[in-house]
Backbone as JSON Lines, residues from 0, in Angstrom:
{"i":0,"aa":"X","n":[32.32,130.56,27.03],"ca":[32.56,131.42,28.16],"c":[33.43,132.59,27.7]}
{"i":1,"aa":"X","n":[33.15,133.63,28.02],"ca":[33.44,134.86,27.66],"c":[34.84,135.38,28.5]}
{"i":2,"aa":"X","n":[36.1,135.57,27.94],"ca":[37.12,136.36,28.74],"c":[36.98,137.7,29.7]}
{"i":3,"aa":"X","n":[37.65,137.62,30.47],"ca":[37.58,139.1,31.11],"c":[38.0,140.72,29.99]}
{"i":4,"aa":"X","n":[38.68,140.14,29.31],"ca":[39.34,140.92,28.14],"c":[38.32,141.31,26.97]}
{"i":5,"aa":"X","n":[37.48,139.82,26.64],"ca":[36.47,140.47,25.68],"c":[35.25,140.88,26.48]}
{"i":6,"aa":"X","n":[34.87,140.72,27.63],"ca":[33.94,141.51,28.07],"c":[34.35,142.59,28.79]}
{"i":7,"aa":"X","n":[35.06,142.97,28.69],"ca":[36.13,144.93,28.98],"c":[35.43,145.75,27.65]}
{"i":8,"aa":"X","n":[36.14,144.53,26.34],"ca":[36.12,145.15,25.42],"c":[34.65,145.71,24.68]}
{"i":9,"aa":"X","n":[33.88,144.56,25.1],"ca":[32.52,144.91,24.29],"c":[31.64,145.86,25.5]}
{"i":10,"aa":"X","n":[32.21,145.56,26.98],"ca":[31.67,147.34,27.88],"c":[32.16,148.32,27.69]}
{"i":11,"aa":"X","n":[33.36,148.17,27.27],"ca":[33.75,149.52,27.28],"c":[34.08,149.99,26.22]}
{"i":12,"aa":"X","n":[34.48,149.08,25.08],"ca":[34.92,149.9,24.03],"c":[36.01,149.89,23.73]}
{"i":13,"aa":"X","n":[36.65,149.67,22.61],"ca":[38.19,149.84,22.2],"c":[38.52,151.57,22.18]}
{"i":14,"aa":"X","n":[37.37,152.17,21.75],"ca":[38.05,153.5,21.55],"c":[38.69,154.02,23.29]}
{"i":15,"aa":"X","n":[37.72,153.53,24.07],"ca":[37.78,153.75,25.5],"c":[39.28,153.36,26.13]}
{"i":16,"aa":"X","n":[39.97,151.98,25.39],"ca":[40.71,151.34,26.54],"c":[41.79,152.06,25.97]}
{"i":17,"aa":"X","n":[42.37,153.21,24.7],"ca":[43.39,153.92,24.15],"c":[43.49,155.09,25.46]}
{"i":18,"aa":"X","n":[42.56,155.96,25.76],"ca":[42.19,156.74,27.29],"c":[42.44,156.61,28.19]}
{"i":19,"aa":"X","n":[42.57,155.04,28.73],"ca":[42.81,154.87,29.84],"c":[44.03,154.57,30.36]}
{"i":20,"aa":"X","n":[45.33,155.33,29.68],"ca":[46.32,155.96,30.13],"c":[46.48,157.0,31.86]}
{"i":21,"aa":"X","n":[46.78,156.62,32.58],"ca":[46.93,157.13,34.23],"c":[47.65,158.68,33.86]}
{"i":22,"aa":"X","n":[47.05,159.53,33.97],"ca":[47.48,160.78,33.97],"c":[48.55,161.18,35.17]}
{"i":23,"aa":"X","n":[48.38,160.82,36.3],"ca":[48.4,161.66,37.7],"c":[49.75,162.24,37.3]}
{"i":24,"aa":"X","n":[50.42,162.91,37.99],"ca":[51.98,163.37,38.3],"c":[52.47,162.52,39.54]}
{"i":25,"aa":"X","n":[53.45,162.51,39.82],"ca":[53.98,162.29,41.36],"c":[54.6,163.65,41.7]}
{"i":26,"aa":"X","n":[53.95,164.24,42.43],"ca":[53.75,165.54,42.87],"c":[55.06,165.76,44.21]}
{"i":27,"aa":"X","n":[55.71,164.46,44.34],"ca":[57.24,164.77,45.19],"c":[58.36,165.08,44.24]}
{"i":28,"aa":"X","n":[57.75,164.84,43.18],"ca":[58.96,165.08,42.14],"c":[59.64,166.62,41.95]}
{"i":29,"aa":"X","n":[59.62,167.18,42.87],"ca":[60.35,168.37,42.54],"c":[61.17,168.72,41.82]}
{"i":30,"aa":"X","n":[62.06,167.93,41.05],"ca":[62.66,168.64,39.76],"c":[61.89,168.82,38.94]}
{"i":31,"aa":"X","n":[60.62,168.15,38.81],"ca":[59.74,168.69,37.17],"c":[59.09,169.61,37.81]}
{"i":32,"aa":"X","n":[59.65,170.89,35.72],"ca":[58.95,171.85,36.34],"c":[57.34,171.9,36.36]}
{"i":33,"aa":"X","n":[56.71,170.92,35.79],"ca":[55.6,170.88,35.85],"c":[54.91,170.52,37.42]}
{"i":34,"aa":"X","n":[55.31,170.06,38.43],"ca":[55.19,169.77,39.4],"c":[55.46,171.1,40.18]}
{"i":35,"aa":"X","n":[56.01,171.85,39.95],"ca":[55.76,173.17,40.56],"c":[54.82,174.38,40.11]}
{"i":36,"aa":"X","n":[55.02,174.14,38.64],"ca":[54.24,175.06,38.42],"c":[52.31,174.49,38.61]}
{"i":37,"aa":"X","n":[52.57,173.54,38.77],"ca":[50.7,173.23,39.59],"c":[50.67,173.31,41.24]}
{"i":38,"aa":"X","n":[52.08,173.52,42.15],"ca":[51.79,173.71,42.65],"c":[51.4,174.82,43.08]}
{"i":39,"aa":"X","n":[52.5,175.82,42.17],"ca":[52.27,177.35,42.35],"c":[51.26,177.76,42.11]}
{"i":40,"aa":"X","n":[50.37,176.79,40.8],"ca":[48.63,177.37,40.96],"c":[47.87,177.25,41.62]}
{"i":41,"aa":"X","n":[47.85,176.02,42.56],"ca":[47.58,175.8,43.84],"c":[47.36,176.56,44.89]}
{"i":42,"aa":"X","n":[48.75,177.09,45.17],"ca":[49.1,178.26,46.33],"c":[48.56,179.3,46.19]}
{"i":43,"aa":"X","n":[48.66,179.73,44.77],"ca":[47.98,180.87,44.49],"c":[46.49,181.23,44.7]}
{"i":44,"aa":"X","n":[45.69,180.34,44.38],"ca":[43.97,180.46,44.58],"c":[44.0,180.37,46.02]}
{"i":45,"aa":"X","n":[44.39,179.67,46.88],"ca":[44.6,179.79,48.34],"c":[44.57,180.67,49.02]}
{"i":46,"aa":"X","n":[45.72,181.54,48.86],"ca":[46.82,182.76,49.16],"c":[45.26,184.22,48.67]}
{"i":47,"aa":"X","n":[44.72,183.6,47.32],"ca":[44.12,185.01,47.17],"c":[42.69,185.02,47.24]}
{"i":48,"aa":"X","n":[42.41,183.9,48.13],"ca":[41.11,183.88,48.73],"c":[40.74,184.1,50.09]}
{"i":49,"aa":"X","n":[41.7,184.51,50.59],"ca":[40.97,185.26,52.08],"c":[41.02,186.78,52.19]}
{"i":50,"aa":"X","n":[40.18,187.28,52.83],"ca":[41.0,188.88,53.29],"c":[41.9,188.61,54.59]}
{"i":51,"aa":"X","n":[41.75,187.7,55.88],"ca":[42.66,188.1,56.28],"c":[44.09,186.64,56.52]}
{"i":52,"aa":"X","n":[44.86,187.87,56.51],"ca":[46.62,186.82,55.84],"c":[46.26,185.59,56.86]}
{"i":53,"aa":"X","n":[46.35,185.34,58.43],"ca":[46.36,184.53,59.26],"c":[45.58,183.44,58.84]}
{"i":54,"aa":"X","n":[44.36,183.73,58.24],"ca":[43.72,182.61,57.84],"c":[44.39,181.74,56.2]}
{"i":55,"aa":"X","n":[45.03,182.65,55.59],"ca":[45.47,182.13,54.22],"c":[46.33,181.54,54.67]}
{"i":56,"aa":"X","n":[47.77,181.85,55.31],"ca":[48.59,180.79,56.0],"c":[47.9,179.17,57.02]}
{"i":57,"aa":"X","n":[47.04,179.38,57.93],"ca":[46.97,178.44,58.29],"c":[46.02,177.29,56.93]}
{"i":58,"aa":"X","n":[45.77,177.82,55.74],"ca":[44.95,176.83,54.82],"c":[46.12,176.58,53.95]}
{"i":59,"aa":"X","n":[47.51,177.41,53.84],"ca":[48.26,176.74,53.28],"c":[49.02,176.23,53.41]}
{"i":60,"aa":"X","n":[49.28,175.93,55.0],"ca":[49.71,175.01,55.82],"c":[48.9,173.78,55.98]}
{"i":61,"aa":"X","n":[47.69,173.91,55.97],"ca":[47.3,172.87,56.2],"c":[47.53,172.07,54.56]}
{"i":62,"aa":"X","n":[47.24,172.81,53.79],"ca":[47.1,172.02,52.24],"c":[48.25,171.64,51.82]}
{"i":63,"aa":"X","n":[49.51,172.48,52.37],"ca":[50.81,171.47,51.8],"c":[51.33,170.77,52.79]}
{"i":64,"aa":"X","n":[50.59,170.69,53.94],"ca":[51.14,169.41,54.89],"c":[50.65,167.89,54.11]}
{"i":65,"aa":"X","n":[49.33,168.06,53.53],"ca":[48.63,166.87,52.6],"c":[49.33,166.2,51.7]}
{"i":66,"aa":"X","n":[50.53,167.2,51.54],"ca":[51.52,166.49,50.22],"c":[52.83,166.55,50.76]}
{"i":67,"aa":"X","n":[52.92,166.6,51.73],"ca":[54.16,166.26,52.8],"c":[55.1,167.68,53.07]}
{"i":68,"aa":"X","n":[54.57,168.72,52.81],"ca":[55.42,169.8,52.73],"c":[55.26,170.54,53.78]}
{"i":69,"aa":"X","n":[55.84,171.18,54.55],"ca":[55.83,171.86,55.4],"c":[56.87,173.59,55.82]}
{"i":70,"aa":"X","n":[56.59,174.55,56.25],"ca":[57.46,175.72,56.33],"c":[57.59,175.92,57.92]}
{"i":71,"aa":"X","n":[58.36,176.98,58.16],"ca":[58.38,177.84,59.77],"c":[57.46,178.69,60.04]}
{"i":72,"aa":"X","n":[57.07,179.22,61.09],"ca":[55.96,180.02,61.29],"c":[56.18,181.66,60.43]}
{"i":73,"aa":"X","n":[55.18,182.48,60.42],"ca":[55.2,183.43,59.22],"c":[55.85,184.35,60.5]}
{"i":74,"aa":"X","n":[56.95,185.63,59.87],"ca":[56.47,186.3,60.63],"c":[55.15,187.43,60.79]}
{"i":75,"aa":"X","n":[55.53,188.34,61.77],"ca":[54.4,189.02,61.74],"c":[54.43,190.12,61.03]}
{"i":76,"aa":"X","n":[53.4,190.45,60.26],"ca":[53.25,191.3,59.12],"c":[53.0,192.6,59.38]}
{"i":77,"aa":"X","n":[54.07,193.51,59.27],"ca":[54.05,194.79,59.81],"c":[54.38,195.86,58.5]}
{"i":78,"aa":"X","n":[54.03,196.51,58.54],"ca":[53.92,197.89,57.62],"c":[53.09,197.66,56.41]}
{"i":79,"aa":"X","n":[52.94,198.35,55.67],"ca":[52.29,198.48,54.56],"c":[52.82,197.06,53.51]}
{"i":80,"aa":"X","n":[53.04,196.8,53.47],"ca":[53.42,195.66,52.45],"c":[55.03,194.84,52.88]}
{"i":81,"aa":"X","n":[54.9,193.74,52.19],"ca":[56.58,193.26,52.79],"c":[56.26,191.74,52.23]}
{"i":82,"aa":"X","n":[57.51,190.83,52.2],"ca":[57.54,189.83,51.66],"c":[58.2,188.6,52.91]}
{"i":83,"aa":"X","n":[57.92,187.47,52.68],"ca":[58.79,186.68,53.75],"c":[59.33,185.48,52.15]}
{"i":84,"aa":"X","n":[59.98,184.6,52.64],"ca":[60.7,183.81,51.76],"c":[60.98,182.52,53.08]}
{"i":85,"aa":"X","n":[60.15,181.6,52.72],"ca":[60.19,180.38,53.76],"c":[60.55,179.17,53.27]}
{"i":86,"aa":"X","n":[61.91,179.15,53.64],"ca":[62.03,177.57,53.19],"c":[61.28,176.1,53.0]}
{"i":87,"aa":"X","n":[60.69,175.61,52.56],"ca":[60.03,174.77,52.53],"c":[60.81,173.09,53.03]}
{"i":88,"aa":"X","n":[59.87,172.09,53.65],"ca":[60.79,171.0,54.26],"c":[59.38,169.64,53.58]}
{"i":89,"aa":"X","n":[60.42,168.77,53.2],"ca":[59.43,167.45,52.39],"c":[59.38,166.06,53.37]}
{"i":90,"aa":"X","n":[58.33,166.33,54.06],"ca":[58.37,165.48,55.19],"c":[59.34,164.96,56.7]}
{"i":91,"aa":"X","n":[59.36,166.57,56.8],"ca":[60.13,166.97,57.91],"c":[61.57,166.61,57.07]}
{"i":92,"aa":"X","n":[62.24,166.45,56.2],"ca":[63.63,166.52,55.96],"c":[63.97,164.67,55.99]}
{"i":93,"aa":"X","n":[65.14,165.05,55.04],"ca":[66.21,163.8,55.39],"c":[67.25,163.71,56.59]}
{"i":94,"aa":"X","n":[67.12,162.18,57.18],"ca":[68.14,162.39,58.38],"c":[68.75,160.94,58.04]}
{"i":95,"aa":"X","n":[70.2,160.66,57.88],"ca":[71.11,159.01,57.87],"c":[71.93,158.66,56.81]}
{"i":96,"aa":"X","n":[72.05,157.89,56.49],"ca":[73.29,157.35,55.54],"c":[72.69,157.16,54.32]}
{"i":97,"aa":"X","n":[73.33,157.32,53.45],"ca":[73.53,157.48,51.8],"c":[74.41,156.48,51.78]}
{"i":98,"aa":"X","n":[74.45,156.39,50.4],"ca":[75.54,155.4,49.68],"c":[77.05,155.78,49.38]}
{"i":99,"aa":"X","n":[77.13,157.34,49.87],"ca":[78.17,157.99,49.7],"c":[78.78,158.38,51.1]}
{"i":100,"aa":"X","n":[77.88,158.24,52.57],"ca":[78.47,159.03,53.3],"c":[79.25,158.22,54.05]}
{"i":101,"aa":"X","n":[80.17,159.06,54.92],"ca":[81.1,158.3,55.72],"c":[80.68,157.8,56.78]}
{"i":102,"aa":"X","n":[81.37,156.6,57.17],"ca":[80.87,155.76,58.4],"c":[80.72,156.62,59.3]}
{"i":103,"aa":"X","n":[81.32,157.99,60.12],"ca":[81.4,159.13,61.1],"c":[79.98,160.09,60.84]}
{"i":104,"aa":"X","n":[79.84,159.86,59.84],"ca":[78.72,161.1,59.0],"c":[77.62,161.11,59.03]}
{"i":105,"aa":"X","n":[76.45,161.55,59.07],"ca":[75.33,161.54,58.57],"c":[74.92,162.61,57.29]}
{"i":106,"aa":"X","n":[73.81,162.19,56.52],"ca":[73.07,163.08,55.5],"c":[72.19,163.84,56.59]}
{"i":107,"aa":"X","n":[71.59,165.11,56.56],"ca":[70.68,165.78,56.89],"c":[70.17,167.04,56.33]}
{"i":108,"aa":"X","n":[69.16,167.18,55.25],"ca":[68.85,168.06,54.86],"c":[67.54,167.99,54.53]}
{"i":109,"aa":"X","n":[66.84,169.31,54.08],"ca":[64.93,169.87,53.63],"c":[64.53,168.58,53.17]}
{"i":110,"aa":"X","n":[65.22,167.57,52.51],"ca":[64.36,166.54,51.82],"c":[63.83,166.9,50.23]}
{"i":111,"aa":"X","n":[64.66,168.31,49.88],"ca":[63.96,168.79,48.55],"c":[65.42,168.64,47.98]}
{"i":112,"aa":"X","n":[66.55,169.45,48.65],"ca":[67.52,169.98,48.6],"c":[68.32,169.14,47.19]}
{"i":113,"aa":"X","n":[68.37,167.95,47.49],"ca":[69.07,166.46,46.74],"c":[68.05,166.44,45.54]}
{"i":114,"aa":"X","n":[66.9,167.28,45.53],"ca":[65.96,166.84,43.88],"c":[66.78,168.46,43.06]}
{"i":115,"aa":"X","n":[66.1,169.6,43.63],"ca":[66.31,170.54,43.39],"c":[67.21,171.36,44.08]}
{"i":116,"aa":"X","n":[68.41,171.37,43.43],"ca":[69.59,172.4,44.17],"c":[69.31,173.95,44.73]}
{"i":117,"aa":"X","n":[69.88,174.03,46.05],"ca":[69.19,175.32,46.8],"c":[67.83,174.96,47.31]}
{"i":118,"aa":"X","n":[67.25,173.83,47.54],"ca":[65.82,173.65,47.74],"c":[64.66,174.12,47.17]}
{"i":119,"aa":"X","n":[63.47,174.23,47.67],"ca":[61.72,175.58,47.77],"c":[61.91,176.27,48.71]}
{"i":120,"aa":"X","n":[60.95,177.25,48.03],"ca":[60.84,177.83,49.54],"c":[59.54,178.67,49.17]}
{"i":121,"aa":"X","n":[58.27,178.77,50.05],"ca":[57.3,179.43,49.79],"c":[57.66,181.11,49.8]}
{"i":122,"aa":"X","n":[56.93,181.37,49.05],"ca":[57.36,183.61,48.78],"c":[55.64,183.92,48.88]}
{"i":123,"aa":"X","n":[55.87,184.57,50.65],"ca":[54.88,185.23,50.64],"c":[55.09,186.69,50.45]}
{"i":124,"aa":"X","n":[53.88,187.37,49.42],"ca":[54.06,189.32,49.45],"c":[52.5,189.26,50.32]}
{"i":125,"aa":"X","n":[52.66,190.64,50.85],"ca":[51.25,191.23,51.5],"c":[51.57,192.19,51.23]}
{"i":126,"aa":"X","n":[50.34,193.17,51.29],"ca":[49.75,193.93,50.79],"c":[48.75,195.23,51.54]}
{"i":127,"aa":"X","n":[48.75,195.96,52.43],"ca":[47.82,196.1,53.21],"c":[46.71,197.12,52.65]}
{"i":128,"aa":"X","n":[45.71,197.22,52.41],"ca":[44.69,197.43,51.74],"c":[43.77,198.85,52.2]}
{"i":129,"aa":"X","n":[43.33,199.94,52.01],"ca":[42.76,200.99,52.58],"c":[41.82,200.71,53.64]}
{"i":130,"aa":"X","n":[40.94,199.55,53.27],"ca":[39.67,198.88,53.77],"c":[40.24,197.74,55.36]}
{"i":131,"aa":"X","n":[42.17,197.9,55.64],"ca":[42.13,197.23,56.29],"c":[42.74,195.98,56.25]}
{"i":132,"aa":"X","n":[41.71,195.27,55.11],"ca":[42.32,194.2,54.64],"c":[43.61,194.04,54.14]}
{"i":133,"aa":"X","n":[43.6,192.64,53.44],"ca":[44.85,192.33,53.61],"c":[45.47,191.36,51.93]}
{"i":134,"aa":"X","n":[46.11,191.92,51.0],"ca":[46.37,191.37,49.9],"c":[47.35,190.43,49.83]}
{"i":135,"aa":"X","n":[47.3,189.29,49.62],"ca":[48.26,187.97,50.18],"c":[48.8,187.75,49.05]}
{"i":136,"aa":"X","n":[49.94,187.12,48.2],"ca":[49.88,186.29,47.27],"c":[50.87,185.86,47.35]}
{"i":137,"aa":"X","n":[51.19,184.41,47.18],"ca":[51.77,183.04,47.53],"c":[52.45,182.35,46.11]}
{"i":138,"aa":"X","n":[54.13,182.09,46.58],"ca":[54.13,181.23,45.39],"c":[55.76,180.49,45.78]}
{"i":139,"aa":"X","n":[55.94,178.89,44.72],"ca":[56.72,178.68,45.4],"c":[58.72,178.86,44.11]}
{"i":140,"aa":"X","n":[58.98,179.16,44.94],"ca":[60.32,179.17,44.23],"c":[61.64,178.4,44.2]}
């Protein structure tokens, strides 16, 4: 009778089972900078695929609610170009006691704040375009 181990090995292959190392990230990890900088590539193809801004915000709201992230509403985009800077919040924020706080006290903060000092915060620029349209681009800092 044949092991589960040697019949892995003779389906799949020894060269195979060296590969099958789990790549993923944990993508809450906000101190690595690698975890931002995929998200910033993220945001970016998003951000510079619509012409108009209203629709790029509500897809990048919707896409970083998927990974627990969330901002405040944009404001409204007036003049020729301009930037907003939106704090970002990691599952609506931290709210309660730590191991440090005082019995009187509570913790309450973004939920990023305690990985990365000063928190995220999404940086939107626009752009307003001859044709009307509208040049978006998104990133997080």
């Amino acid at each position: 009778m044949k092991t589960f181990n040697r019949f892995f090995t003779e389906m799949i292959g020894t060269s195979h089972q060296d590969q099958a190392v789990d790549k993923n990230m944990n993508m809450g990890a906000f101190s690595d900078p690698m975890v931002v900088k995929k998200l910033n590539a993220f945001v970016g193809t998003i951000a510079g695929s619509y012409v108009l801004p209203e629709d790029a915000v509500h897809q990048l709201r919707s896409s970083l609610s998927k990974i627990g992230l969330s901002f405040d509403e944009v404001p409204m985009m007036e003049g020729d170009s301009g930037s907003f800077e939106l704090p970002l919040t990691s599952y609506g924020g931290r709210f309660g006691k730590g191991i440090d706080t005082p019995y009187d006290q509570f913790e309450s903060d973004d939920g990023i704040s305690h990985q990365v000092e000063g928190g995220l915060a999404l940086v939107l620029n626009y752009e307003m375009q001859e044709d009307n349209s509208c040049r978006l681009t998104a990133s997080i800092k």
